[in-house]
C-alpha positions as CSV (number, residue, x, y, z in Angstrom):
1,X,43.8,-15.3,85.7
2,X,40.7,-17.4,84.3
3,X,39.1,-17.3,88.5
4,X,39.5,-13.1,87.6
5,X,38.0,-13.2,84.3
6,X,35.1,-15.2,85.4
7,X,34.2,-12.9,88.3
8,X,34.6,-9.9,85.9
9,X,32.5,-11.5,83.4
10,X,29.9,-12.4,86.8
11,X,29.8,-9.0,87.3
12,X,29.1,-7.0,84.0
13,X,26.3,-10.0,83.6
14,X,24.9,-8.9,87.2
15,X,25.3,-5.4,85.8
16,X,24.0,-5.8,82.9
17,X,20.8,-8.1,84.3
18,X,20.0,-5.3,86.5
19,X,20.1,-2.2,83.7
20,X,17.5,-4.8,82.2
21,X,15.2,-4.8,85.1
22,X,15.3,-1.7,85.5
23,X,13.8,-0.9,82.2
24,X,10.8,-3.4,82.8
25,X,9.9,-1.4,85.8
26,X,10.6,2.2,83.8
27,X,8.3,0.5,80.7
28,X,5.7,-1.0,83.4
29,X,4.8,1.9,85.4
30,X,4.9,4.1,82.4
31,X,2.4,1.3,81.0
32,X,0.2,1.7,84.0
33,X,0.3,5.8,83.8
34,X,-0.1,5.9,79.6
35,X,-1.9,3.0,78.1
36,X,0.5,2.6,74.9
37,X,-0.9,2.6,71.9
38,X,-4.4,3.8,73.0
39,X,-6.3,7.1,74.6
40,X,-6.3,7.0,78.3
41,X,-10.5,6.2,77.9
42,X,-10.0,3.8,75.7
43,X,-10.5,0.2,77.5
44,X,-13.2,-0.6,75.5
45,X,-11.5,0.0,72.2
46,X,-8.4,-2.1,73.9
47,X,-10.6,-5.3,73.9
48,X,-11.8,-5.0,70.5
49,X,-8.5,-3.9,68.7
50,X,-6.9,-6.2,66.3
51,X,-4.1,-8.6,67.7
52,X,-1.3,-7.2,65.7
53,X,1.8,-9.5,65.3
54,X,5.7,-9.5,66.4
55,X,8.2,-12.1,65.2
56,X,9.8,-12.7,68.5
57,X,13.4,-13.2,65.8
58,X,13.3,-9.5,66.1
59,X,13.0,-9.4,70.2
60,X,16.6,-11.7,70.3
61,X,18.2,-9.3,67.4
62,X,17.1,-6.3,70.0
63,X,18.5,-8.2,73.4
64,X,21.9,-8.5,71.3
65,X,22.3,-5.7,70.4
66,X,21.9,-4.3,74.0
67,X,24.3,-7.2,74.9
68,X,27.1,-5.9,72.3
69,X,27.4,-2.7,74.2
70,X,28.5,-5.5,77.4
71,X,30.8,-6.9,74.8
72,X,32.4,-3.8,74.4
73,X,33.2,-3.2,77.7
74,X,34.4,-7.1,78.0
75,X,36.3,-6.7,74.8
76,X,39.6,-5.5,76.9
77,X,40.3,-8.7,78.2
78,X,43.7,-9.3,76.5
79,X,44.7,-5.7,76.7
80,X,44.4,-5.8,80.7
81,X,46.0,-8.8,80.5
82,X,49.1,-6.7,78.6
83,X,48.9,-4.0,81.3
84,X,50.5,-5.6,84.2
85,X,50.1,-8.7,83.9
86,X,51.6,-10.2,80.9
87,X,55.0,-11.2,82.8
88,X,52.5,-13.8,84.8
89,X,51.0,-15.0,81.7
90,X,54.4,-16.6,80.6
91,X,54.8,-18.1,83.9
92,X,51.7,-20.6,82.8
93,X,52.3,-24.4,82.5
94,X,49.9,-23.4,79.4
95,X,50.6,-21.8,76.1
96,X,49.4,-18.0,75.6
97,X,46.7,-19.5,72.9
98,X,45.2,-21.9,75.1
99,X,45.2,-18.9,78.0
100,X,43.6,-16.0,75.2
101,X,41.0,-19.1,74.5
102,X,39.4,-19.4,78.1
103,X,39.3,-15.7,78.6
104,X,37.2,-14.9,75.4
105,X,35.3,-18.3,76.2
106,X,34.5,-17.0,79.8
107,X,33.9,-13.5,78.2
108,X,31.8,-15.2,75.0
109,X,29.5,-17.6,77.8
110,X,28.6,-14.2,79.8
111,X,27.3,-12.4,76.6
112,X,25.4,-14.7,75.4
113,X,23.9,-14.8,78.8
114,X,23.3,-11.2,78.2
115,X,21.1,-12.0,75.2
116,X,19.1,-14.4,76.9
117,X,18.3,-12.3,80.1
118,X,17.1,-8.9,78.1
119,X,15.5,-11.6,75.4
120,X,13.2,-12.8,78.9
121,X,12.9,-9.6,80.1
122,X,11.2,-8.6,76.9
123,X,8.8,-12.0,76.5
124,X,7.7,-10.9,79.6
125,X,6.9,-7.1,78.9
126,X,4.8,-8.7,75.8
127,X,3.4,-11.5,78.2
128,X,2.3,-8.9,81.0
129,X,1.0,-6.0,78.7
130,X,0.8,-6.8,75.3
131,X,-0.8,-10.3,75.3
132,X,-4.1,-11.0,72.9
133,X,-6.5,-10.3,75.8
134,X,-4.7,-6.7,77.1
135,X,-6.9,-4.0,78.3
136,X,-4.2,-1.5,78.5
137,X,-2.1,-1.8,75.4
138,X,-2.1,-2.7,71.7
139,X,-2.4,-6.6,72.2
140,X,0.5,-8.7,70.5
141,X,0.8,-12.0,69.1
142,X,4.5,-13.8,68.8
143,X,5.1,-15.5,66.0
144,X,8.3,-17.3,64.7
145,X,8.2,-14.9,61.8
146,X,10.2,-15.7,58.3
147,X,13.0,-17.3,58.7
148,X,13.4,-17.7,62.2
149,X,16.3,-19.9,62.5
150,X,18.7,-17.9,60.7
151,X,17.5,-14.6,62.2
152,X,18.0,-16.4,65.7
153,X,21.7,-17.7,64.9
154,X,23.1,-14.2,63.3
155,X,21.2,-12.4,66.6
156,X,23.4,-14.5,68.7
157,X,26.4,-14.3,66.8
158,X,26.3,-10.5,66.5
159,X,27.6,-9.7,69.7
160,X,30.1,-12.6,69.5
161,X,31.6,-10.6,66.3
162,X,31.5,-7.9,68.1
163,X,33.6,-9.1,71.1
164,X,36.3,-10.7,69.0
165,X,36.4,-7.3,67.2
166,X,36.7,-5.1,69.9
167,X,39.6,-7.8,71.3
168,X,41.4,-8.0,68.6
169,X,41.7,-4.6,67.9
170,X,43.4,-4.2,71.6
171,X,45.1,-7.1,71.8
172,X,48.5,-5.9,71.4
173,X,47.4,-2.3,73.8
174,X,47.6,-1.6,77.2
175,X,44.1,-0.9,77.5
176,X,41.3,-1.1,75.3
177,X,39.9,2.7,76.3
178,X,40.4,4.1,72.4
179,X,38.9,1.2,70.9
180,X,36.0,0.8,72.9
181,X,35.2,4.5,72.8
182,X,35.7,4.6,68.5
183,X,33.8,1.6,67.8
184,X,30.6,2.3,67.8
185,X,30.5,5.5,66.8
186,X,32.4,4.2,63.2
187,X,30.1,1.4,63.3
188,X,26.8,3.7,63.1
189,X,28.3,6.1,60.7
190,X,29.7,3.8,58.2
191,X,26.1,2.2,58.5
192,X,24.8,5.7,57.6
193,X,27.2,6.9,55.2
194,X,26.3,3.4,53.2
195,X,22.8,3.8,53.5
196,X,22.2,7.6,53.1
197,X,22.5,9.0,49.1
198,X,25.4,11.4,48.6
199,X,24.2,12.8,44.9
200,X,25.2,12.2,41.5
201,X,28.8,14.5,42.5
202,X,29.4,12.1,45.6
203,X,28.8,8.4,43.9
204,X,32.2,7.5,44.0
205,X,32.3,8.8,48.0
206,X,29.3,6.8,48.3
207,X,30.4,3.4,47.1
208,X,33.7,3.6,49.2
209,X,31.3,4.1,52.0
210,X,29.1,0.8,50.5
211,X,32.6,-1.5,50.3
212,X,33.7,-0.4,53.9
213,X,30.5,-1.4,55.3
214,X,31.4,-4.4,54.4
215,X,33.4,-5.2,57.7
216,X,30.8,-3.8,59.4
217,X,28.8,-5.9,61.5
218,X,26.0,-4.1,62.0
219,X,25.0,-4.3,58.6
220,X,24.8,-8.0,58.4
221,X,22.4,-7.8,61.4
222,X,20.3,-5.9,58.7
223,X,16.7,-6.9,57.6
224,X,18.3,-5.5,54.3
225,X,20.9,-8.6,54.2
226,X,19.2,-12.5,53.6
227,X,19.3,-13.7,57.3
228,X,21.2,-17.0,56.3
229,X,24.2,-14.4,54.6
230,X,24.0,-12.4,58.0
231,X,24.5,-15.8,60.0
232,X,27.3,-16.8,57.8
233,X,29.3,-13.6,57.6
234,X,29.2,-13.2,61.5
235,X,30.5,-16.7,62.2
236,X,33.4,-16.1,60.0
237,X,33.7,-12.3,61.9
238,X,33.6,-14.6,65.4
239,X,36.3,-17.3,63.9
240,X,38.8,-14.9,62.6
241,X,38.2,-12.3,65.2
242,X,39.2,-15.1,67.3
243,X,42.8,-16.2,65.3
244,X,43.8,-12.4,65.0
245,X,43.3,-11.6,68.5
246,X,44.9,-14.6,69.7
247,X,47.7,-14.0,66.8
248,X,48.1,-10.5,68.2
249,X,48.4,-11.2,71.9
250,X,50.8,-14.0,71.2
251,X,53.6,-11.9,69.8
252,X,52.9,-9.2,72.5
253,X,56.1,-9.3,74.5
254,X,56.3,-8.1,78.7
């Protein structure tokens, strides 16, 4: 069971690395045809421009995002597990919790794995096209930016929270098809419905929309929340994501 979760968790990492090379080739030949960020003439100009500056915080909150859409599809680890093959769960010398534990660990190790590869990836778009002494592009600096630790720590635990979400919303399904397809979509539009004024008629409408957003992840990725809030509310998503879905699969019965 863990042998099969580590090869599927091999292989949407593979997948998932690839998709990401991909996109540097995509963002490096259209680099090479239009010069961002200046005319196609414009070399001179390039040299002379002014080194603008990007908190490379923001690059790792990017790279998880992208690596919560592989925690989505990771997220029906427990519900496979209900479809199938539940009876041979029992059959374990170990206790369901311990067995739930390993898979999201596995599942948890290639995600984070997933942030680090497109978080690369990008450092090395910026290092190829965008450093101080680029000819082509608008030339970058990185800089750690304002608080860079806490920024860091809620990027990585983003797509953690989302993962324990997305599993314990299916742990007790066989399959995690409706829940991986609703999620996001209810993710972004609570987001927008929270963030968007409804008029004076709709205040009430917009402050349910406010509270619900609450439990919404995506908002404490926000520049709008304090980055040490964000960090904090996202290990407490990961922590109880974690108890409910192991609560859940434990009283699923074959």
């Amino acid at each position: 069971m863990y042998y099969k979760e580590y090869v599927r968790a091999r292989k949407a990492l593979i997948v998932f690395g690839i998709i990401w090379a991909a996109l540097f080739v995509v963002t490096a030949l259209l680099t090479v045809v239009i010069p961002m960020g200046f005319d196609l003439d414009t070399h001179a100009a390039a040299a002379n421009a002014k080194i603008a500056t990007q908190p490379w915080p923001a690059l790792v909150g990017i790279a998880a995002v992208a690596a919560a859409i592989m925690a989505t599809a990771l997220g029906s680890t427990l519900a496979q597990e209900n479809d199938g093959h539940l009876a041979l769960a029992f059959t374990k010398p170990y206790s369901r919790d311990v067995s739930a534990a390993a898979l999201m660990a596995t599942d948890m190790g290639a995600i984070l794995g997933g942030v680090l590869i497109g978080f690369i990836v990008m450092l090395l778009h910026y290092a190829i096209f965008h450093h101080p002494g680029s000819a082509c592009c608008q030339p970058y600096r990185l800089v750690a930016g304002p608080d860079p630790v806490f920024n860091t720590l809620r990027s990585l635990l983003f797509p953690l929270a989302w993962y324990v979400i997305v599993v314990a919303l299916s742990a007790r399904l066989r399959g995690a098809g409706l829940v991986q397809t609703l999620i996001w979509p209810i993710a972004i539009g609570m987001a927008i419905l929270a963030t968007v004024p409804l008029g004076r008629g709709f205040q009430v409408w917009h402050q349910l929309f406010v509270a619900l957003n609450a439990i919404n992840p995506l908002q404490y990725l926000s520049e709008h929340t304090p980055a040490a809030l964000g960090a904090a509310v996202l290990a407490a998503f990961v922590i109880v994501g974690w108890l409910v879905a192991t609560l859940q699969w434990r009283r699923v019965e074959a």
